[in-house]
N, C-alpha and C positions, 0 to 999 in steps of 0.2 A: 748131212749124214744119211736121212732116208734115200736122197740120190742116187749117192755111190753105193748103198748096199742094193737097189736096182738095178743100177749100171753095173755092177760087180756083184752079183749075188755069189758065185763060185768062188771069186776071192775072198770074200767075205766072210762063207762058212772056212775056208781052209785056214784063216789067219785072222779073226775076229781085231785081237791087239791092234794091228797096223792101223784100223780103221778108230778103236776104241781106244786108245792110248794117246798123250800128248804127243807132238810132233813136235820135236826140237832140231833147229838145222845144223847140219854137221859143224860148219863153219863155228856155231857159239859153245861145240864141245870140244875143241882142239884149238883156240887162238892163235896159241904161238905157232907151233906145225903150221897154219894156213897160210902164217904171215912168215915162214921160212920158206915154203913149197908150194904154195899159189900161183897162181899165174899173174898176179899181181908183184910179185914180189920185186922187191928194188926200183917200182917203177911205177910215175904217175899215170892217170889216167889218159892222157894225153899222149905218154909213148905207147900203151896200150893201145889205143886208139889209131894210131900207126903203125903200129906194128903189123892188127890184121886187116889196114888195109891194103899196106905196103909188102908185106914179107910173104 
């Protein structure tokens, strides 16, 4: 914490929250949404995996 308010002091004063507040990732506030509109979506790891190295 002391880092980033070093690293970011301007951020820091303008938006205090961002840095003081919990951080919860989009992904575990929208489940279903991620798993309809992901880039994951209908497709294992493995066609993933081909897709960007192939397509």
């Amino acid at each position: 914490m002391q880092f980033l308010k070093c690293l970011l002091p301007q951020q820091y004063n303008e938006n205090p929250d961002i840095f003081d507040q919990p951080v919860i990732p989009a992904y575990l506030l929208n489940k279903d949404k991620l798993e309809r509109e992901g880039i994951f979506y209908g497709k294992t790891w493995k066609d993933f995996k081909h897709d960007i190295q192939w397509m």
